[in-house]
C-alpha atoms as one frame of an Amber mdcrd trajectory, in Angstrom:
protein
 -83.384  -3.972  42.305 -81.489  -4.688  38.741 -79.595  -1.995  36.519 -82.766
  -2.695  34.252 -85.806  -1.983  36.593 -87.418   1.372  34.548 -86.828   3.536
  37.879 -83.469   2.882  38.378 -82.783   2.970  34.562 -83.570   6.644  34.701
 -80.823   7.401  37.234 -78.013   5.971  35.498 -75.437   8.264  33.275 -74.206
   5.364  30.863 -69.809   6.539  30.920 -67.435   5.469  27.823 -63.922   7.598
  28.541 -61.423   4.736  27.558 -58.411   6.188  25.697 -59.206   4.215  22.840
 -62.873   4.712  22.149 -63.812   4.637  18.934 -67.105   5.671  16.744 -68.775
   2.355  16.968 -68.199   1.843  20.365 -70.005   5.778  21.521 -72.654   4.103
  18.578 -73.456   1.153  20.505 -73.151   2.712  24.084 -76.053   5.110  22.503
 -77.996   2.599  21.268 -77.602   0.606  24.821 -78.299   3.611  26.655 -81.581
   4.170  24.302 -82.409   0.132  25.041 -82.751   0.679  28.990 -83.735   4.044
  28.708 -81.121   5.544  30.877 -81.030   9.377  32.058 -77.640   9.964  29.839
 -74.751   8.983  28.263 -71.080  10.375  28.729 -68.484  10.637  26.035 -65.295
  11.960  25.379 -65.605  16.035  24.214 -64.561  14.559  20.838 -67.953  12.371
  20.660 -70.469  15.015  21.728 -71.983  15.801  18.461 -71.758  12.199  17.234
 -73.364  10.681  20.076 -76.113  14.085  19.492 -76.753  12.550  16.382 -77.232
   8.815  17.472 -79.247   9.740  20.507 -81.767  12.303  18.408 -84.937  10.593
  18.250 -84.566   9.577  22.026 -85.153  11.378  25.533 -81.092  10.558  26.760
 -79.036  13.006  27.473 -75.524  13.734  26.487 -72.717  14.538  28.989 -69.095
  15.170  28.731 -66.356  15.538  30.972 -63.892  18.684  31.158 -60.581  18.416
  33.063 -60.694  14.644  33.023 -59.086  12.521  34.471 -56.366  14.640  36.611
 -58.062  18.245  36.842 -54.460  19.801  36.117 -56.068  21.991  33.167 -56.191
  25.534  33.813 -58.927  27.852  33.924 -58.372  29.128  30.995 -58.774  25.569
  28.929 -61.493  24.206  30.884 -63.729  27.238  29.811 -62.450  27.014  26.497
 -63.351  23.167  26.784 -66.939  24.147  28.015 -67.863  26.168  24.976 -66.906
  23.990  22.422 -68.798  21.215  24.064 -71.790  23.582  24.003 -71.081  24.310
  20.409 -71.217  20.629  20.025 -74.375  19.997  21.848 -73.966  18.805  24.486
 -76.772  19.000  27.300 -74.605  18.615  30.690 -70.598  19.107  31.604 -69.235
  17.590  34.693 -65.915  19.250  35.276 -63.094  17.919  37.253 -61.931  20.539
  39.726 -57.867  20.829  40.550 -56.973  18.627  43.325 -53.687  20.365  43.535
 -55.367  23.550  44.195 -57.348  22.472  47.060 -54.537  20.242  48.891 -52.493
  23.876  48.550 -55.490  25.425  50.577 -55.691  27.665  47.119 -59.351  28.291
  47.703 -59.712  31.139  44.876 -58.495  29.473  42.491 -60.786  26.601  43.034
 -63.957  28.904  43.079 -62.905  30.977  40.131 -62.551  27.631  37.929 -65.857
  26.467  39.163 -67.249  30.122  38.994 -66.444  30.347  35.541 -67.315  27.271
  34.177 -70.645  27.422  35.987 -71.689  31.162  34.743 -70.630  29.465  31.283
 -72.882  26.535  31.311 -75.656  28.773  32.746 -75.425  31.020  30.629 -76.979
  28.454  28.191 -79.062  27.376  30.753 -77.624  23.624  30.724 -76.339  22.266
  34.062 -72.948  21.790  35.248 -71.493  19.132  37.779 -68.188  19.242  39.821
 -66.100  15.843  40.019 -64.430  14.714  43.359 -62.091  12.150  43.774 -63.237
  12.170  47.174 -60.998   8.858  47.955 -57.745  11.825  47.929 -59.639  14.199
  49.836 -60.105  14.708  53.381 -63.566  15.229  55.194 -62.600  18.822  55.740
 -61.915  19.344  52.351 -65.149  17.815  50.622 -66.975  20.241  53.237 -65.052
  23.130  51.734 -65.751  22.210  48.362 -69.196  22.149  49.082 -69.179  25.134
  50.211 -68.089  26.636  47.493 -70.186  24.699  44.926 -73.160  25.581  47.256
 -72.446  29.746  46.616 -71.767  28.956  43.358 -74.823  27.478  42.563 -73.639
  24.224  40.628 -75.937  21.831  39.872 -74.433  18.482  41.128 -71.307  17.268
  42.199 -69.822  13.673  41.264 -67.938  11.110  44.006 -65.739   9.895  41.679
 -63.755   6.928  43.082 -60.392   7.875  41.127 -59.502   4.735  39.575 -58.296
   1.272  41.285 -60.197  -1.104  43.630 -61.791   1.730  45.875 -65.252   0.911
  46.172 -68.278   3.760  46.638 -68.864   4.532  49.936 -72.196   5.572  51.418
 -70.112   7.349  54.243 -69.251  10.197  51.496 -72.725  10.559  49.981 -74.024
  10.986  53.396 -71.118  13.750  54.060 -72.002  15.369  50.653 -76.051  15.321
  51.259 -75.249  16.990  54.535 -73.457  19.885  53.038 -75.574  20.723  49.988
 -78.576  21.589  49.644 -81.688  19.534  48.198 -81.263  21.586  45.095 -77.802
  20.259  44.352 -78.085  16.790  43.071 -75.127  13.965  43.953 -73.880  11.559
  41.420 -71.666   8.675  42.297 -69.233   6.330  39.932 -70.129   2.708  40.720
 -68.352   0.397  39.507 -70.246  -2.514  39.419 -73.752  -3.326  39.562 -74.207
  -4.280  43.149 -77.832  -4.204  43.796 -76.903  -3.697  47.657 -74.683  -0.945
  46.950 -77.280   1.175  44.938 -79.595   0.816  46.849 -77.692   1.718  49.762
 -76.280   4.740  47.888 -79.362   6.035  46.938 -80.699   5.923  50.544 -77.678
   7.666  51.651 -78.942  10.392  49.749 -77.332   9.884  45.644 -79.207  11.269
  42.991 -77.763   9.454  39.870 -75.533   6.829  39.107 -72.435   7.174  37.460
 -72.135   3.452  35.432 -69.126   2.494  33.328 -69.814   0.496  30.137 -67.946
  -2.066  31.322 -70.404  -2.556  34.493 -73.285  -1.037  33.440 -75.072  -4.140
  32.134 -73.784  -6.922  34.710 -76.249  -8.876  36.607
């Protein structure tokens, strides 16, 4: 299985969120994306309606990211973050939840900001997905989380990998698929394209693949 088989093309979200992207690099991670038909693309908020525009005539998808990379916005500026993506039109948010809530057992605080933000995107009937950096939480955590994105009727949640040499691990899909239900899709950042490893992860129960520009397109 390679990152350009037609099946496996339509699982991948195609991510740019380097500090210094520029226009021409969200133009030619469109026009890649377009190329290999993948399910999406993911851009900085600031690139939402310009990668709209490039991706027009196509079927992908354009996702952002609210809350990225630490999660230490507040409620208040994530919402505000998910309606101007909307306004920009965008077609999916994933939103990176407060890690600093959850390790202080603050469990409202997490559902309110994932309450919120859901009922927003919902509202507008696109789909919202919570991010995990799963490699700084504890089994017991994740199952609380999913818990709470279970009630809340989210649409996916993300195993991000947080940066560094951590490597996806089919061990946390697995945990994930066991505590949502089939109507909650998984995503998971891979970091390289490990024919193996996908295939492993999507056994384990993934739903899409979550594919840096940078490793997206290796063989």
């Amino acid at each position: 299985m390679s990152i350009h088989d037609k099946e496996l093309s339509k699982l991948i979200c195609y991510m740019l969120l380097k500090a210094d992207t520029t226009e021409e690099d969200v133009k030619e991670l469109c026009k890649e994306a377009m190329y290999h038909d993948f399910y999406a693309v993911c851009v900085p908020p600031t690139y939402v309606r310009s990668a709209g525009q490039y991706l027009r005539d196509s079927a992908v998808k354009v996702s952002t990211m609210v809350g990225y990379p630490m999660g230490y916005n507040t409620i208040l500026i994530k919402s505000q973050a998910c309606i101007q993506a909307m306004q920009s039109g965008v077609d999916e948010v994933d939103m990176m939840i407060n890690l600093g809530a959850v390790k202080n057992k603050n469990w409202i605080e997490t559902e309110q900001e994932i309450g919120l933000c859901t009922e927003l995107l919902h509202a507008e009937e696109l789909p919202i997905g919570i991010i995990l950096q799963t490699s700084l939480l504890s089994n017991a955590e994740i199952v609380k989380i999913c818990e709470i994105c279970k009630d809340l009727k989210v649409d996916s949640v993300m195993a991000s990998l947080g940066g560094g040499s951590v490597k996806a691990d089919t061990k946390v899909v697995e945990l994930l698929r066991a505590n949502l239900p089939e109507g909650i899709g998984i995503k998971v950042s891979c970091k390289k394209d490990d024919k193996d490893l996908v295939k492993a992860l999507l056994f384990a129960g993934a739903s899409y693949l979550a594919c840096s520009s940078e490793s997206a397109l290796e063989t």
